[in-house]
C-alpha positions in Angstrom: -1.6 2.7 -21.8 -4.2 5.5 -21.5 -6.7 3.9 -19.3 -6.5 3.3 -15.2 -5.0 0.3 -13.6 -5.6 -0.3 -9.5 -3.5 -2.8 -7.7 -5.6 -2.9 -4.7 -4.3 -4.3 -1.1 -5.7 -7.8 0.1 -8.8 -8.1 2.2 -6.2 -9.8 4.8 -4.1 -6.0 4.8 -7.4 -4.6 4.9 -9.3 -6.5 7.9 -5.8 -5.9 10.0 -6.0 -2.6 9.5 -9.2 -2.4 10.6 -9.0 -5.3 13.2 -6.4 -3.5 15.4 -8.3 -0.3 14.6 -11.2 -1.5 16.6 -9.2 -3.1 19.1 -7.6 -0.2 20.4 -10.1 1.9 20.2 -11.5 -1.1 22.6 -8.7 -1.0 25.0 -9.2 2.9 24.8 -12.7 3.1 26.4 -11.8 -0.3 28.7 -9.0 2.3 29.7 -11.7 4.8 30.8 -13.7 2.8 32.0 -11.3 1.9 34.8 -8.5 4.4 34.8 -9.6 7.5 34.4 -7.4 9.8 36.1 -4.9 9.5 33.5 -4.4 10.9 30.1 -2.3 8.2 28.8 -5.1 6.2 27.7 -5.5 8.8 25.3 -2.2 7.2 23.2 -4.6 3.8 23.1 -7.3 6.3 21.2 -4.6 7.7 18.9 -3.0 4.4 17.9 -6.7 3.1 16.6 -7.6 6.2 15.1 -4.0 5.8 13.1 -4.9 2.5 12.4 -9.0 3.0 11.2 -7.1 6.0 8.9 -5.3 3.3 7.3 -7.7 1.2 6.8 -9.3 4.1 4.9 -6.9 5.7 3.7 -5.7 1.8 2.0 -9.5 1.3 1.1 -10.4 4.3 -1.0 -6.6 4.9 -2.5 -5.2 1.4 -3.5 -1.7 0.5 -2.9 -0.7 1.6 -6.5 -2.3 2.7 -10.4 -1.3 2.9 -13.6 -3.0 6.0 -15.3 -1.4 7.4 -18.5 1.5 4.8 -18.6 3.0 6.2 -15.3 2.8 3.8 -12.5 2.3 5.7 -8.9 2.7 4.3 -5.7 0.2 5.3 -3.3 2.5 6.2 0.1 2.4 9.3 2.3 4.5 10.5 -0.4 3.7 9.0 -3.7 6.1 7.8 -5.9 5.8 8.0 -9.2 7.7 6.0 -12.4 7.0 6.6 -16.1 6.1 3.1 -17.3 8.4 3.8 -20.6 11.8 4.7 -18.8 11.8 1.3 -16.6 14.8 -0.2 -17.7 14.6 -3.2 -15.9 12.2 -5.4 -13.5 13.6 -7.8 -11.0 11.5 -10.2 -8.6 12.9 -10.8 -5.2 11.1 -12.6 -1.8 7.6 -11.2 -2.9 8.8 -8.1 -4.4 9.4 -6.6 -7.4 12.0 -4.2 -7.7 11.7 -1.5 -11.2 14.4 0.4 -12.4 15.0 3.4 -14.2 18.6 5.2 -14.7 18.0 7.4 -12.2 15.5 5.9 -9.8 14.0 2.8 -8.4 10.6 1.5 -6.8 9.7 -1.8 -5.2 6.5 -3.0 -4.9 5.9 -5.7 -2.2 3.3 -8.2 -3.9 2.9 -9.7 -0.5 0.0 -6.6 0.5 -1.5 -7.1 -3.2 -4.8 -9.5 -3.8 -4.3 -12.3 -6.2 -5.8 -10.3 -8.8 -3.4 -7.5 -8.6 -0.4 -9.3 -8.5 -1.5 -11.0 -11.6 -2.4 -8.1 -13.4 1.0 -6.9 -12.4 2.7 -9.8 -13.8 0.9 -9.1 -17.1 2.1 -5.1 -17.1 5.9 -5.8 -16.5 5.8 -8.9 -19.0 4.6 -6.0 -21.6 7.3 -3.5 -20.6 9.9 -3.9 -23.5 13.1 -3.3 -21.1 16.4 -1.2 -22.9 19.3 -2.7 -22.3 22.7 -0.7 -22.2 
């Protein structure tokens, strides 16, 4: 697999994300509006910028890719797993759990579109698992 797989996040992740964005960044300038003595409104301001930087951050980077048969998990850390050295796949209340011999990574198909998750289902039905 030379070529570039995207697992992107459902529209309903991605409208939360930027929902509760909006809406504190609503209850931010309601905040100053009539309390402005105090700087504590100014957590309201940080909690919507957090969540409009997800939304973002979820929009332009994808929940997880295949490029050049390694599978990397988009996190504030990403994890990466070589496609070839997964050992073994197991599917668990909406998530699939691969395994290596030395590592693990789950991916939660509950934050995937339909699409994904199929395409998903198609790469791990292809993986050709060694059993020891």
């Amino acid at each position: 697999m030379t070529s570039t797989q995207q697992f992107k996040y459902s529209q309903k992740q991605l409208r939360y994300s930027l929902g509760f964005g909006i809406l504190w960044i609503i209850i931010f300038v309601g905040y100053l509006i009539f309390r402005s003595e105090s700087y504590l409104g100014y957590g309201y301001l940080a909690i919507g910028i957090l969540f409009l930087g997800s939304y973002f951050y979820k929009k332009i980077f994808h929940y997880a890719i295949i490029k050049d048969g390694v599978l990397i998990k988009n996190d504030i850390l990403p994890k990466r797993i070589k496609l070839d050295t997964i050992t073994d796949a197991h599917y668990v209340a909406g998530k699939y759990k691969l395994m290596t011999k030395t590592s693990e990574m789950t991916i939660n198909t509950m934050v995937l579109d339909k699409t994904s998750i199929e395409n998903l289902k198609k790469v791990i039905k292809q993986l050709n698992f060694i059993k020891s």
